[in-house]
C-alpha positions in Angstrom: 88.7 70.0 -76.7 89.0 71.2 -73.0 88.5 74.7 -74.0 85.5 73.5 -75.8 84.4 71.5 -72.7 84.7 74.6 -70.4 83.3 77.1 -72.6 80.1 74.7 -72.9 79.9 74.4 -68.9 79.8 78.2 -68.4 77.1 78.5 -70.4 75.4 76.0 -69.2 75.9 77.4 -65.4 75.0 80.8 -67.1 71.3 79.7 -68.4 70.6 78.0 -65.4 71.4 81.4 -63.2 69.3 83.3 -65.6 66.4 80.8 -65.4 66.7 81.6 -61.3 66.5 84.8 -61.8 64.0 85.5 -63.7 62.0 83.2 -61.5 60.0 82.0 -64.8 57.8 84.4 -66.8 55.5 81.3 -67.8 53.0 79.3 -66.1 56.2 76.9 -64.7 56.7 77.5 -61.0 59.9 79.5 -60.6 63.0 76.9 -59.7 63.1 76.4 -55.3 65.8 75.7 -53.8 67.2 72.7 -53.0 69.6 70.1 -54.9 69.7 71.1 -58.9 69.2 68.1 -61.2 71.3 67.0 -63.4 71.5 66.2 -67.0 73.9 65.4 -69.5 74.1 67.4 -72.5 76.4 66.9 -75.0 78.1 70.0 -76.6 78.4 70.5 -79.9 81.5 69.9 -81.3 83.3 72.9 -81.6 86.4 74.4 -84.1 89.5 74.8 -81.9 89.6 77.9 -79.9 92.1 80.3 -80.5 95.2 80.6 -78.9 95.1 83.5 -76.1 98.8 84.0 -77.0 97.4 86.9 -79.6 95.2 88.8 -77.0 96.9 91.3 -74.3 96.7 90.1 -70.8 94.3 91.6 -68.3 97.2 92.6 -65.9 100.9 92.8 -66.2 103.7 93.3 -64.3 106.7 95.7 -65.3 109.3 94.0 -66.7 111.9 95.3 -64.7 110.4 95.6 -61.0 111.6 98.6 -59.1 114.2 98.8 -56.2 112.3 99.1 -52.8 112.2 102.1 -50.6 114.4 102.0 -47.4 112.2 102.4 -44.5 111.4 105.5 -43.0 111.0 103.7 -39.9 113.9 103.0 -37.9 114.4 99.4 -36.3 116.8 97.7 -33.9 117.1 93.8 -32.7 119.0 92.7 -30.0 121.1 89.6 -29.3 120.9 87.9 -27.2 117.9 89.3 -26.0 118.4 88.5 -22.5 121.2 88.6 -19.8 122.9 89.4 -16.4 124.7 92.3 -16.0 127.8 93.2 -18.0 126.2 90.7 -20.7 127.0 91.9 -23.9 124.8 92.9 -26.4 125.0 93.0 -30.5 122.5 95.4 -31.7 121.8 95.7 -35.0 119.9 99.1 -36.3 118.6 100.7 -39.5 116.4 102.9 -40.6 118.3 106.2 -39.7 119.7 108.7 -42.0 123.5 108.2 -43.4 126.1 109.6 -41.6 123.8 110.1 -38.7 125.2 110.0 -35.0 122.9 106.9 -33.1 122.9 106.9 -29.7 122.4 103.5 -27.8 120.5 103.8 -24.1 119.7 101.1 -21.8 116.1 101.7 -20.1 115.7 100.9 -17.0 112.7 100.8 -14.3 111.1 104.1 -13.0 112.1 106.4 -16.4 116.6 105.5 -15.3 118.4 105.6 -18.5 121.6 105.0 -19.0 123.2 106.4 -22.7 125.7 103.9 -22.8 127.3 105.2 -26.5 126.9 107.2 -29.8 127.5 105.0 -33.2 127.4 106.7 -36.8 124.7 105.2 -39.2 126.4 104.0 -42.6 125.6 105.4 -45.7 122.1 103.0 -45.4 121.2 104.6 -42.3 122.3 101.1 -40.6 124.6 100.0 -37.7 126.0 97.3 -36.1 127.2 97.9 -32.3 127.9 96.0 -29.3 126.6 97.6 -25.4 127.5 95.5 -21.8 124.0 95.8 -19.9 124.7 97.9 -16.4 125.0 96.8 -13.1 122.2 99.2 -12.1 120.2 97.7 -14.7 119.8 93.8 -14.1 117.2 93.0 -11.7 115.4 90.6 -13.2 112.7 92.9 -15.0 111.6 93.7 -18.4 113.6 96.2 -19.7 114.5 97.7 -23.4 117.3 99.5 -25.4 116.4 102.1 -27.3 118.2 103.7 -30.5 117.1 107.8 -30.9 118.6 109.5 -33.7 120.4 112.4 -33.0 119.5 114.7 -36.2 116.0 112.8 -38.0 115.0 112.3 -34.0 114.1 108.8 -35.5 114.0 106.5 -32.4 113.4 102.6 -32.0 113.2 99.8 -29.4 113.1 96.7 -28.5 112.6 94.5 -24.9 116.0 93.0 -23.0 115.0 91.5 -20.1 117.8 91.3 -17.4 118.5 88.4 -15.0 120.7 88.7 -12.1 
């Protein structure tokens, strides 16, 4: 019945945007805009639709989705992401190639880097390290901590800012 229903209101819509568009071949002026009227029309009844079990569906997925990609990007986060000096600092990387040697460099102001240690990516490319921030470094400014890898030259950041 609801099929029925629906099926009758999109034709219904359908006429109606066909009688717009045509803008009326007859001596009727052509519809203006403004609020449509409305009248009630009574379908016909109508035999049961079929069910859309039988027919194929417009789009479907796989039905085993594939494994995603790892990232060719690499990525680090810090935590905390903010301290004094000699605060120590978890970072967490990935995104470099297996095996690969990581090395972790505080930056400071006025292009002062300090390479504070080399980690090995696991076989994921990812790593989990800890680094103290240097004396040198905290000053109350904006700093970050960079991760460059040593063979795919993959490199990422991300912002520290030190407090004294």
């Amino acid at each position: 019945m609801i099929g029925a229903l629906i099926t009758a209101a999109a034709t219904i819509a359908a006429a109606v945007i066909a009688a717009v568009a045509m803008g009326g071949n007859d001596d009727k002026p052509a519809a203006q805009p403004g609020p449509a009227a409305v009248t009630s029309a009574q379908p016909p009844a109508a035999s049961p639709t079929p069910s859309p079990v039988a027919s194929k569906p417009v789009q479907s997925l796989p039905s085993q989705s594939p494994a995603p990609k790892a990232s060719k990007n690499a990525r680090i986060e810090a935590n905390p992401d903010s301290g004094s000096s000699g605060t120590v600092i978890t970072l967490t990387g990935s995104g470099f190639a297996a095996g690969e040697r990581v090395r972790l460099v505080f930056n400071g102001s006025y292009g002062k880097e300090w390479e504070l240690r080399d980690v090995t990516a696991s076989a994921d490319g990812g790593f989990v390290a800890e680094i103290k921030v240097p004396a040198e470094g905290a000053d109350n400014q904006q700093r970050s901590v960079e991760a460059k890898g040593l063979d795919s030259k993959r490199t990422a950041d991300t912002p520290f800012t030190t407090t004294e």
